[in-house]
N, CA, C and O atoms as a DFTB+ gen file, in Angstrom:
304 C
 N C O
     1  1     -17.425       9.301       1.501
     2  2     -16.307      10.140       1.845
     3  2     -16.845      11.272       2.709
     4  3     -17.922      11.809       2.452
     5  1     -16.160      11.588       3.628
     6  2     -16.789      12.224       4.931
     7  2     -15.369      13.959       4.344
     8  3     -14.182      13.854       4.037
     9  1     -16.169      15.160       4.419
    10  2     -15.422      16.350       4.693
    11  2     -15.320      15.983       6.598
    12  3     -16.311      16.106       7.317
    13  1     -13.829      15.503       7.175
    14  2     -13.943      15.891       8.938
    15  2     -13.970      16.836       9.566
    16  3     -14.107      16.734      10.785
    17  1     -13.815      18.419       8.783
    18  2     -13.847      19.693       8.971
    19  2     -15.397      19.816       9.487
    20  3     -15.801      19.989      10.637
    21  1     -16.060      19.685       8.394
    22  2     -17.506      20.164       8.702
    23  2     -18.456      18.841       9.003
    24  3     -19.683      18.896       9.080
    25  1     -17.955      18.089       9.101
    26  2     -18.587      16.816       9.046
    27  2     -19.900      16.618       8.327
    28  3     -21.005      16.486       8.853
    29  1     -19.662      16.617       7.292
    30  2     -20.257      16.136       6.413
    31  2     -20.234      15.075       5.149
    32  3     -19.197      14.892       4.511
    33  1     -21.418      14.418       4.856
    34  2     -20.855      13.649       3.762
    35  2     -20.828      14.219       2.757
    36  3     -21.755      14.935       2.378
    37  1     -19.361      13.950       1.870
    38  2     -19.483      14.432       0.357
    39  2     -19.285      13.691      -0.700
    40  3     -19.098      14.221      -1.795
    41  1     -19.297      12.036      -0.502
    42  2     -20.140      11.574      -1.421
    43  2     -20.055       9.908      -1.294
    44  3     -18.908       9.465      -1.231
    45  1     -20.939       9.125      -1.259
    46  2     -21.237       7.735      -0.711
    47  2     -21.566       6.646      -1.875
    48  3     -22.220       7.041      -2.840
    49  1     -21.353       5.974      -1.848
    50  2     -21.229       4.302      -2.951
    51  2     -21.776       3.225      -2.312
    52  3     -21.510       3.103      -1.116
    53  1     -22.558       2.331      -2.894
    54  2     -23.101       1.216      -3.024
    55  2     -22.628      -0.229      -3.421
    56  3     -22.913      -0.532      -4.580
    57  1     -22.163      -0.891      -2.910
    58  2     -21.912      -2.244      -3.944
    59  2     -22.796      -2.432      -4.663
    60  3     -23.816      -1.766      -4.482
    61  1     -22.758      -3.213      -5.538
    62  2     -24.297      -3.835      -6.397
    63  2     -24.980      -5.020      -6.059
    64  3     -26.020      -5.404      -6.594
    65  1     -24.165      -5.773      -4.861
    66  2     -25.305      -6.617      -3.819
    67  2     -24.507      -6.777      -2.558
    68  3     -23.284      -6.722      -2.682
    69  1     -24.885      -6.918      -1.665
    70  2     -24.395      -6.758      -0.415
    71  2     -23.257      -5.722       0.231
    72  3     -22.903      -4.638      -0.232
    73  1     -22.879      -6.264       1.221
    74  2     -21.920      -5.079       2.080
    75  2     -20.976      -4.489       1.695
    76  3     -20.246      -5.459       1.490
    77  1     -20.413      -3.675       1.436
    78  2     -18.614      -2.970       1.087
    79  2     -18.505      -3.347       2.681
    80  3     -19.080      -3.142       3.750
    81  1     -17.012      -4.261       1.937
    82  2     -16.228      -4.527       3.466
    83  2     -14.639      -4.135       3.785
    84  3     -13.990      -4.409       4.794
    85  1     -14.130      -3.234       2.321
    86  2     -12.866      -2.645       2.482
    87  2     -12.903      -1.986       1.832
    88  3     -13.870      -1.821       1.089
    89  1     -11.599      -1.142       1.817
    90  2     -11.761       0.049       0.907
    91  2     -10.114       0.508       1.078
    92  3      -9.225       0.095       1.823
    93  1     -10.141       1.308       0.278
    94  2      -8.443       1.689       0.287
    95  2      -8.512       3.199      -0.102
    96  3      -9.557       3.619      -0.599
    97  1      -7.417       4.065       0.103
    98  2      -7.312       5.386      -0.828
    99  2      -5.831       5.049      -1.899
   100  3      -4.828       4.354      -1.737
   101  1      -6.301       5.898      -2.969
   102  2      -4.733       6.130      -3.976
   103  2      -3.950       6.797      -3.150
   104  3      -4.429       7.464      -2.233
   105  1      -2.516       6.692      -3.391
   106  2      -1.476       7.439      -2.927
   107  2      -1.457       8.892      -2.882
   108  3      -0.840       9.604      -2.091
   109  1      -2.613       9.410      -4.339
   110  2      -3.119      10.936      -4.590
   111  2      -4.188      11.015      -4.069
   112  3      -4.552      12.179      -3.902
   113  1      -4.970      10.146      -3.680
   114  2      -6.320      10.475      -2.959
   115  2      -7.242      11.147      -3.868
   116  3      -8.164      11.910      -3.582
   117  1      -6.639      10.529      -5.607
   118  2      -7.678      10.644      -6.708
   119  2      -8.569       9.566      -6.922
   120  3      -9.360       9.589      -7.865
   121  1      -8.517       8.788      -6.262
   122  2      -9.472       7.462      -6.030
   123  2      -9.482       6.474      -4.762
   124  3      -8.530       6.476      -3.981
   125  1     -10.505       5.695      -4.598
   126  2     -10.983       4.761      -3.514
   127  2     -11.288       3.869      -4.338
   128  3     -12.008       3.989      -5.329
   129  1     -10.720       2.896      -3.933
   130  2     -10.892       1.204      -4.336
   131  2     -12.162       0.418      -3.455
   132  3     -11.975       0.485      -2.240
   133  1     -12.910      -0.018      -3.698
   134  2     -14.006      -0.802      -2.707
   135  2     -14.052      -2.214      -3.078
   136  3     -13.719      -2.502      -4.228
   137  1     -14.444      -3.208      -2.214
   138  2     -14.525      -4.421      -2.280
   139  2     -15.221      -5.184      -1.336
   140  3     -14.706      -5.369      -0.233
   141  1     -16.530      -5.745      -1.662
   142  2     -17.173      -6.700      -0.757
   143  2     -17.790      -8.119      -0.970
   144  3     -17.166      -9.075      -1.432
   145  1     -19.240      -8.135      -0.530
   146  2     -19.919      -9.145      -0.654
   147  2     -20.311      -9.659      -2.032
   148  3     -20.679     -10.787      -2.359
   149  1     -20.088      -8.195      -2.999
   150  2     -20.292      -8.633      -4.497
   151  2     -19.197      -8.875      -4.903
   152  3     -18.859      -8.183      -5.864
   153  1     -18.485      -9.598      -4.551
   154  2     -17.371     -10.621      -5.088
   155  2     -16.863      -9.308      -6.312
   156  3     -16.801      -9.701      -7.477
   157  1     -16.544      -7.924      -6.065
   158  2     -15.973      -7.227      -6.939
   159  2     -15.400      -5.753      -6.952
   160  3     -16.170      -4.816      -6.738
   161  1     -14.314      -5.577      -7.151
   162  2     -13.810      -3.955      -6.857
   163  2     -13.854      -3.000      -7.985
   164  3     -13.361      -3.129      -9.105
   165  1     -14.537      -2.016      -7.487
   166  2     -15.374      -1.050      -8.117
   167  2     -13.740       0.310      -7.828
   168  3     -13.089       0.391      -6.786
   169  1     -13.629       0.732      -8.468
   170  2     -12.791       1.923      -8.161
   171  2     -13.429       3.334      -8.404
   172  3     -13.805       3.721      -9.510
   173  1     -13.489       3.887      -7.519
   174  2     -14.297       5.259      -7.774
   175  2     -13.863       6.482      -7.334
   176  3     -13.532       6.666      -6.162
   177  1     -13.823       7.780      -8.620
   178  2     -13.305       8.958      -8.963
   179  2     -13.876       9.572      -7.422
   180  3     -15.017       9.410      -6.989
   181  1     -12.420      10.536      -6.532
   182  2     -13.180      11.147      -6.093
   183  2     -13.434      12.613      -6.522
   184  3     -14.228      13.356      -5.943
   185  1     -12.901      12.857      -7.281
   186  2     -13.326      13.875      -8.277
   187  2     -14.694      14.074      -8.948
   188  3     -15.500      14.995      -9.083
   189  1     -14.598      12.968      -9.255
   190  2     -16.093      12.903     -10.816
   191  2     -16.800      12.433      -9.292
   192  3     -17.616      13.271      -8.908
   193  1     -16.674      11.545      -8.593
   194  2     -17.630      11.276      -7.433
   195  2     -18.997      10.219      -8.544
   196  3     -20.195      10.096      -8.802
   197  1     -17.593       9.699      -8.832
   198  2     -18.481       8.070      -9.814
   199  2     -17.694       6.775      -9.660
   200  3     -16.613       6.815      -9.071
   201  1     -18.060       5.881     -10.042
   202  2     -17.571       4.414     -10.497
   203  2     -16.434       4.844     -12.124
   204  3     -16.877       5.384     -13.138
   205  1     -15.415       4.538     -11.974
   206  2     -14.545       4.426     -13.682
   207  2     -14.445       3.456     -13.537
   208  3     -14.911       2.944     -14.555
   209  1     -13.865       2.130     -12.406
   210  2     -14.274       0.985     -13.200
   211  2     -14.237      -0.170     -12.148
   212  3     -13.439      -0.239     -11.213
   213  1     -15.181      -1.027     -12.430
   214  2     -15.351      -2.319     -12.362
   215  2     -14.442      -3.647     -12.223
   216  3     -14.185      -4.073     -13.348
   217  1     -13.934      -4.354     -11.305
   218  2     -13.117      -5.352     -12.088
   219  2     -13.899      -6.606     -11.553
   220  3     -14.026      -6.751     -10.337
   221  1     -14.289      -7.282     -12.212
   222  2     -14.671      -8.850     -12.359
   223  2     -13.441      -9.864     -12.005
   224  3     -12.279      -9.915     -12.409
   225  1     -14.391     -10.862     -10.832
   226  2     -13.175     -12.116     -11.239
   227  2     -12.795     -13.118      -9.834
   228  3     -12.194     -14.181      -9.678
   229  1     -13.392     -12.293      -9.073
   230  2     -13.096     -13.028      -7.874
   231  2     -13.983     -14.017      -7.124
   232  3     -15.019     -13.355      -7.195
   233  1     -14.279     -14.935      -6.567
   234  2     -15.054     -16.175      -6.397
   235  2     -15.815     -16.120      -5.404
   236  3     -16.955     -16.541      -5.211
   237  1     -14.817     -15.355      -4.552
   238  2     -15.628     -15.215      -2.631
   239  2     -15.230     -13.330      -2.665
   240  3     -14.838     -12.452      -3.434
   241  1     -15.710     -13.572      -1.094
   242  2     -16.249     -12.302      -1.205
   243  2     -14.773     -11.481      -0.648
   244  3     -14.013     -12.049       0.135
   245  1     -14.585     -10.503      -1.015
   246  2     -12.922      -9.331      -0.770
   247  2     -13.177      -9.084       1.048
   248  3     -14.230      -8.967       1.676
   249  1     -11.589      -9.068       1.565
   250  2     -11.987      -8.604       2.746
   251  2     -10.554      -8.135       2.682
   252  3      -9.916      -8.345       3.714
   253  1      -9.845      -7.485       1.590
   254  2      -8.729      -6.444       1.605
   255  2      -8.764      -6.026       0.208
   256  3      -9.324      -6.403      -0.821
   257  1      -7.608      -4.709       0.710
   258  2      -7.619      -4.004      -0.445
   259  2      -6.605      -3.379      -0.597
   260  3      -6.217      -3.032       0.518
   261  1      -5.588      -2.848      -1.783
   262  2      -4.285      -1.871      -0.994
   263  2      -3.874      -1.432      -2.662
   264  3      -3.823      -2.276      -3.556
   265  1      -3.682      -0.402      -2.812
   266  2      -2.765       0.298      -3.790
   267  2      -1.602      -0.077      -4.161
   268  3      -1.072       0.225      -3.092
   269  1      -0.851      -0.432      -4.697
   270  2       0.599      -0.701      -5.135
   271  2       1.506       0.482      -5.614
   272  3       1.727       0.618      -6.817
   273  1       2.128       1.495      -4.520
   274  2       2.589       2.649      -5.042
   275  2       3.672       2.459      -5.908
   276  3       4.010       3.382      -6.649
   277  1       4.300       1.320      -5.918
   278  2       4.970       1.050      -6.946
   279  2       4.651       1.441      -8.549
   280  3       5.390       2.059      -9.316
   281  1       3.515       0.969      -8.775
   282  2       2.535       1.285      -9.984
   283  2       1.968       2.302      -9.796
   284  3       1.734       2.731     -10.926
   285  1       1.561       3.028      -9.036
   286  2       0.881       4.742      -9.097
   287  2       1.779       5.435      -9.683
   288  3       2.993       5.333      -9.509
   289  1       1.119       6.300     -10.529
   290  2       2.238       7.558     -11.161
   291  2       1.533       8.254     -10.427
   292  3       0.383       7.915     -10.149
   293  1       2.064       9.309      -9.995
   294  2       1.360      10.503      -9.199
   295  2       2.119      11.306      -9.728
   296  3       3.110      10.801     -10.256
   297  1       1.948      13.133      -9.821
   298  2       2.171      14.053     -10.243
   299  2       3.087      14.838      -9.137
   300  3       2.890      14.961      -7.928
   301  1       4.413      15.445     -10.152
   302  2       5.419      15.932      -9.233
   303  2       5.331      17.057      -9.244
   304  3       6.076      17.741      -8.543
């Protein structure tokens, strides 16, 4: 995650084997979804600026990704 003000990075993620090849933001921009070559999407706090969670399950490797604002609760 890049600050574009000062350009800087403020805080960067790893798959756990090969490339991140998508990525998404929440509707609150309280999380980023990632998905690549490790056949798995990692969702990560940009707050805590960690992994909360993991999801297992997919066969080949992700080359999308997208939020369902339908299902987001976001705060009014």
């Amino acid at each position: 995650m890049l600050d574009y003000n000062t350009e800087k990075l403020i805080f960067s993620c790893r798959s756990q084997y090969g490339a991140v090849l998508c990525s998404a933001w929440s509707p609150d921009n309280e999380y980023i979804i990632t998905g690549g070559e490790d056949d798995m999407v990692v969702v990560w706090s940009t707050h805590d600026k960690c992994a909360v969670a993991r999801c297992l399950g997919h066969n080949s490797w992700l080359s999308d990704l997208a939020f369902d604002p339908m299902h987001c609760v976001t705060a009014s």
